[in-house]
N, C-alpha and C positions, 0 to 999 in steps of 0.2 A: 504494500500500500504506500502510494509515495505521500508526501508531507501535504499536496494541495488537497488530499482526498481526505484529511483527517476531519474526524467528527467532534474532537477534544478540542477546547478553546486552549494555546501553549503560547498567546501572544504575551510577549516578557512583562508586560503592565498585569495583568491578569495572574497570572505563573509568580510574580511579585507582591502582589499585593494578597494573594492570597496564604502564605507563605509568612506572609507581614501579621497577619490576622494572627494565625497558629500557633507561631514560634513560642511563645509560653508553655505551650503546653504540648509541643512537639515532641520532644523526649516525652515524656508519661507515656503519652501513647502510643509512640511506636512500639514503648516494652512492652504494653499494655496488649496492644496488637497481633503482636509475633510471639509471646509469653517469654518473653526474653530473647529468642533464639538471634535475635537479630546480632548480638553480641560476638555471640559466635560462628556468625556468617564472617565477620568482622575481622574477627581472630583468626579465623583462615584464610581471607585473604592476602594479611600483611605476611603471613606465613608462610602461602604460595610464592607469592611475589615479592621472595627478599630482598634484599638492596645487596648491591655488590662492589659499592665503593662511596668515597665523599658525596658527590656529588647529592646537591639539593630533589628534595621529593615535593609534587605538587597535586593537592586533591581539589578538585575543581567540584563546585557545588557542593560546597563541603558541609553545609547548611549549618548545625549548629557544631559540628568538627568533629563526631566520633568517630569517622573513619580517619580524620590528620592525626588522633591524638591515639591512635591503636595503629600509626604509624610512626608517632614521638616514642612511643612506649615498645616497639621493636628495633629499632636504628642502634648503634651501638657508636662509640666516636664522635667527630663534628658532622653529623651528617644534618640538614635544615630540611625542615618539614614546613610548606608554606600551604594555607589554606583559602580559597577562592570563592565566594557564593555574592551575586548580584542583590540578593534581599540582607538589608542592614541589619535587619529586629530578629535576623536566623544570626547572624553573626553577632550579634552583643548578648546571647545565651552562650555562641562557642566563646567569646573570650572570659566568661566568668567562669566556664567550666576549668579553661585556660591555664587560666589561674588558680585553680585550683588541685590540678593535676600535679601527678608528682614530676613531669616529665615536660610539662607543659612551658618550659621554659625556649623548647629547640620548636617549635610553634609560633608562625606569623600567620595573621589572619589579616585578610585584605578582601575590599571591596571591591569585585570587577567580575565582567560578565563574561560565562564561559566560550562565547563566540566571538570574542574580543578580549585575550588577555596582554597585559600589560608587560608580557616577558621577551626578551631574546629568543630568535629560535634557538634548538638543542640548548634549553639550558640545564633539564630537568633529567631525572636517569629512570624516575617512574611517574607517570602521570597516573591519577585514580580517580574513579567519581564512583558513589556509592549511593544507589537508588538514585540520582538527578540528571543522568544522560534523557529519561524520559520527557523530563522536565525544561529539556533547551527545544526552542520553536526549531530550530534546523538540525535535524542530527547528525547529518552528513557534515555539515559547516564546524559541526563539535567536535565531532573527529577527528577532523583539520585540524582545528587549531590547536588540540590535546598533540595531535601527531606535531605539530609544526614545532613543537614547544619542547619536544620529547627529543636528547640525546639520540645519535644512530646507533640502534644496540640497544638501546633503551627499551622499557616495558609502558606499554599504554594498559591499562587494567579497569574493564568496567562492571561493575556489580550490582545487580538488577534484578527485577522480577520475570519470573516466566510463567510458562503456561507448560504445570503437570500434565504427562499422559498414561499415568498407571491410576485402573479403575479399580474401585471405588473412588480413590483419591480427585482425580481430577473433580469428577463431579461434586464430592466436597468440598474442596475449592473453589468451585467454582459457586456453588452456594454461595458460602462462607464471603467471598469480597463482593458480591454484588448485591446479597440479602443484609447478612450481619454488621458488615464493619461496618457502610454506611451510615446504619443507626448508632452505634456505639459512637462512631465520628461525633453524628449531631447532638447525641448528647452533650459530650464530654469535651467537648473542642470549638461549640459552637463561632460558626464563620459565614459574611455574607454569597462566599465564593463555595460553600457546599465542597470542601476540601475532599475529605473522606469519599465522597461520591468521584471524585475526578481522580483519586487513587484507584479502582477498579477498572475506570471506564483508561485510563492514561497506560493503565498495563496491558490490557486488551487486545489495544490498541500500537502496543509498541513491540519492532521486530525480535526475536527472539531465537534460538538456536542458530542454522546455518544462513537465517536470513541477517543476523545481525552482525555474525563471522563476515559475511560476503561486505558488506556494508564496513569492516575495520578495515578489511585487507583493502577496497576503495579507496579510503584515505592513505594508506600508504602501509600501513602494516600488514607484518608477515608472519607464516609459523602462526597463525592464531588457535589458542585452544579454548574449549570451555569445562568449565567441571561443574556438575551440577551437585546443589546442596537439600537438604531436606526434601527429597522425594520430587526436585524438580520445583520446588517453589519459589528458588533465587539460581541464578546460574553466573560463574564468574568468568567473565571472557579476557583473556590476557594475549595480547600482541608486539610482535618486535617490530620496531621501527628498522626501515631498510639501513645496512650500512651508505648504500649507496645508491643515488636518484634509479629512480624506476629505468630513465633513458639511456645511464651514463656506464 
């Protein structure tokens, strides 16, 4: 499904502002959500995708920073962990957590948008976005600029929702985010933008297995793999950026 045919509203005012609403009460419920598991989606991926030297790591859409700060919390040395998310009211929850972490000191949180970031090319040795690639209006243009940004050699690392296909599960699932959370949202999170409802509809909605591989290696990455977590309910897709241009 290409971007013009989408039926999800992802225009950045929209995608921001709702986001803006949230943010209080973002972490509660994502535990709240996932019964934790979300943690240790988390935990494995900094895990998968170790760092293999100094150079700087950068998580784009980092929202409130538990994926920057469970990569503060594996890096070992001078390595700099820098954290990226367009909505301000998600990043002044990551910098109180920030500071509060025991590690949170090798942590930079910055305001800039993931279709425009503010770096050198090749400056980064991993780029990572943890549930918010869905969340950027162009995904292809995301991948771009995560690849543009990304050392040669380098790992581009995305971590997402997908869509189980082991039955009974699927269909419980599939219940479960279109029936349940919903409501739980509207209680508990209440927002003008019906957040919790565009989390279902935005995953649905977003490419997944080898349509989202085909979509890395586009941008420029290669070697991509995925491993799926929880029965197929997150899937982590990790790719190398070329040493060398596609042409040359």
């Amino acid at each position: 499904m290409s971007e013009t045919q989408l039926k999800v509203d992802k225009t950045g005012r929209r995608v921001k502002r709702m986001f803006g609403e949230i943010a209080p009460k973002y972490d509660r419920m994502n535990h709240l959500l996932s019964m934790n598991i979300d943690r240790l989606w988390r935990k494995k991926t900094v895990r998968i995708v170790s760092p293999v030297d100094d150079t700087p790591i950068l998580d784009v859409c980092t929202g409130t920073a538990d994926l920057a700060l469970a990569w503060c919390k594996r890096v070992k040395g001078n390595v700099d962990v820098v954290g990226t998310d367009f909505c301000r009211e998600m990043l002044e929850v990551g910098i109180q957590k920030k500071q509060q972490h025991k590690f949170g000191n090798r942590l930079e949180l910055l305001e800039a948008d993931t279709l425009h970031l503010p770096f050198d090319d090749e400056t980064f040795q991993i780029i990572s976005v943890g549930f918010g690639l869905r969340n950027v209006q162009d995904t292809d243009a995301g991948l771009r600029e995560m690849t543009r940004v990304c050392k040669r050699g380098g790992k581009v690392a995305v971590l997402e929702f997908s869509h189980p296909q082991w039955q009974p599960f699927k269909s419980f699932y599939g219940f479960y985010m279109s029936k349940i959370l919903p409501g739980i949202g509207r209680v508990f999170a209440k927002n003008s933008e019906d957040a919790y409802k565009y989390l279902p509809d935005s995953v649905s909605e977003f490419p997944s297995g080898a349509a989202l591989m085909e979509r890395m290696e586009s941008a420029g990455l290669t070697d991509v793999k995925m491993y799926s977590f929880t029965l197929g309910v997150v899937t982590l897709y990790v790719g190398t950026r070329q040493n060398e241009d596609a042409d040359g």
